[in-house]
C-alpha positions in Angstrom: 5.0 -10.4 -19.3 1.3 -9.2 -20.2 0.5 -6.0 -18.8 -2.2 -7.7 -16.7 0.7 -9.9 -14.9 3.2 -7.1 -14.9 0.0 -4.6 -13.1 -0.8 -7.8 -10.7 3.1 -7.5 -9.5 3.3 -4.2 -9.6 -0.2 -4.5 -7.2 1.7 -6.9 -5.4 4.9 -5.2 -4.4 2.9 -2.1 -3.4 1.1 -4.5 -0.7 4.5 -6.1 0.7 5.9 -4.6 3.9 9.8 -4.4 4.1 9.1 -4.8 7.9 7.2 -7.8 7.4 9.5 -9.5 5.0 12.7 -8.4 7.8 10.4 -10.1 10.3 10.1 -13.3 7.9 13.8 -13.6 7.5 14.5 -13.3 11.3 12.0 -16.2 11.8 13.4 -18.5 9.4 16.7 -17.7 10.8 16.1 -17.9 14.2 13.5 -21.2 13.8 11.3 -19.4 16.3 8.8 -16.4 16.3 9.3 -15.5 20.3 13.2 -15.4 20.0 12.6 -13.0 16.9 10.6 -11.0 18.2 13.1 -10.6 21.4 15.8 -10.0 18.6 13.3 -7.4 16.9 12.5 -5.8 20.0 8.7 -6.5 19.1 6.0 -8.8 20.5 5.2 -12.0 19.7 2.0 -10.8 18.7 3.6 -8.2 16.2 5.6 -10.8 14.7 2.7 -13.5 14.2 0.6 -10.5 13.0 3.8 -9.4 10.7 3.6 -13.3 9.0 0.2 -13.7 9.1 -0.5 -9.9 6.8 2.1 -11.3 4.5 0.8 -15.2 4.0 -3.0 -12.8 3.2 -1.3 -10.7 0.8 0.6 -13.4 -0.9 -2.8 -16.1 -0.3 0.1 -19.0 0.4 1.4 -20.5 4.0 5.3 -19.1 4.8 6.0 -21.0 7.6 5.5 -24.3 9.0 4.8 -23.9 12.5 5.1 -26.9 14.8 6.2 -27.5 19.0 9.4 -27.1 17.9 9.1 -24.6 16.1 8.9 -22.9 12.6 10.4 -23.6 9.4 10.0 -22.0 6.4 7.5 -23.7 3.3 8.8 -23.9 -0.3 6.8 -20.4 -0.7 8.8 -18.9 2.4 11.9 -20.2 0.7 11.2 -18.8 -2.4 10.4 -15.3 -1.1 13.3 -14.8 0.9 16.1 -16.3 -1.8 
């Protein structure tokens, strides 16, 4: 790894929020941001916030959100594996 991509990560891991990647997993295991945030004992509103700071920091979509719904993107996949 250049020490450009190996700074860029190092960057990048200093931005990522353990809370927001716990809030990501209980998403994608629940299939819905309102029963995680019951779950988390949070908001709705702190959870779509929680998603929506880590899709900016990461400049990809996590989550595929639909009426029935969310489900993780290939990004979201790859994140949380």
């Amino acid at each position: 790894m250049s020490r450009r991509t190996s700074g860029h990560a190092a960057n990048l891991a200093r931005r990522l929020k353990l809370r927001d990647l716990h809030t990501l997993i209980k998403v994608a295991e629940l299939g819905s941001m309102a029963k995680a945030a019951a779950e988390l004992s949070v908001t709705q509103p702190a959870v779509s916030l929680a998603i929506a700071e880590l899709e900016s920091t990461l400049n990809v979509r996590l989550l595929d959100r639909g009426s029935r719904g969310v489900k993780l993107t290939t990004y979201g996949q790859a994140l949380i594996s």
